[in-house]
Residue, then its C-alpha position, 0 to 999 in steps of 0.5 A: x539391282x540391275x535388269x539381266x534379262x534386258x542387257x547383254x551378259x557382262x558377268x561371266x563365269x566363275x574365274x577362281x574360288x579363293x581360300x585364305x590360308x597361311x601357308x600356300x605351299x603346304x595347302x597346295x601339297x593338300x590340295x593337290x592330294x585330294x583333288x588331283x589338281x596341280x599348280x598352274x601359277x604362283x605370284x605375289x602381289x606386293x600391292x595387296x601383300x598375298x601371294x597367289x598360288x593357282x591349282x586346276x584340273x591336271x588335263x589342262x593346259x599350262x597357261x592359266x589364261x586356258x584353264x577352266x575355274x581354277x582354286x586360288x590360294x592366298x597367303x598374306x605376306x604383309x598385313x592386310x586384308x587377308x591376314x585380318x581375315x585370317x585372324x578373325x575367320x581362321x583359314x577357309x573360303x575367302x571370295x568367288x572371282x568372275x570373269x568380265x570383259x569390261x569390269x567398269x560395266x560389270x561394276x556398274x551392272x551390279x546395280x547399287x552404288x559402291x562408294x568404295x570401290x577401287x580397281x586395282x592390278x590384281x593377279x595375272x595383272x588384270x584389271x579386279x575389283x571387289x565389291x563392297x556389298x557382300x550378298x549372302x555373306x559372300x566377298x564378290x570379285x570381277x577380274x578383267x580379261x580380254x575379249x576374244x575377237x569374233x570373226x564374221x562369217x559370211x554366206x557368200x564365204x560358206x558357199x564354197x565349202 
């Protein structure tokens, strides 16, 4: 594994909690009634055959992008990984996404090879990658967004204030 404490983060926060459901319109309605949460945004990814439905706090704003962790639903609509995990594992937690800027980096700071695994446009039509290994039982995802543009600040610019 990786030395963190000698390189930049590249990881970073929890991006969304996924649940492996079957019906993502009757699990959002539960969600919403226990948590106070409201949808945020509904996709499908033909490619992975789910559909995404994404819940979060109700004070935040409409765009996913500013939401804080949001709870993602996935509700296979073709066969698949997720509906093989639901067959074996019934409905409940599926994966933890965190967030990156570059996901190649992040890949490659998970430390071990991973022979086999793929990018792909995942939801929101950002950059994913799931890793092979699953530390602790756990299905790890990176999802790629963009960084935010820091602007310098000079002292000669401060002195004015």
């Amino acid at each position: 594994m990786s030395d963190i404490t000698s390189s930049p983060r590249i990881i970073g926060v929890i991006d969304h909690l996924a649940v492996a459901v079957t019906d993502a319109d009757r699990a959002a309605v539960g969600f919403q009634a226990l948590l106070g949460y409201r949808v945020v945004g509904d996709e499908q990814v033909e490619a992975a055959g789910v559909r995404l439905v994404y819940l979060a706090p109700d004070q935040v704003e409409d765009t996913i992008a500013e939401a804080p962790t949001t709870l993602q639903l996935v509700q296979p609509i073709a066969p698949g990984r997720v509906a093989d995990f639901l067959s074996g594992h019934g409905e409940g937690l599926h994966h933890v996404c965190f967030r990156t800027t570059d996901i190649e980096r992040a890949l490659r700071h998970a430390g071990r090879p991973q022979p086999d695994v793929a990018i792909f446009s995942g939801g929101r039509g950002r950059p994913c990658a799931f890793l092979s290994e699953q530390p602790h039982g756990v299905l790890i995802e990176f999802t790629e967004i963009p960084a935010i543009p820091t602007i310098p600040v000079h002292a000669s610019t401060m002195e004015g204030s």
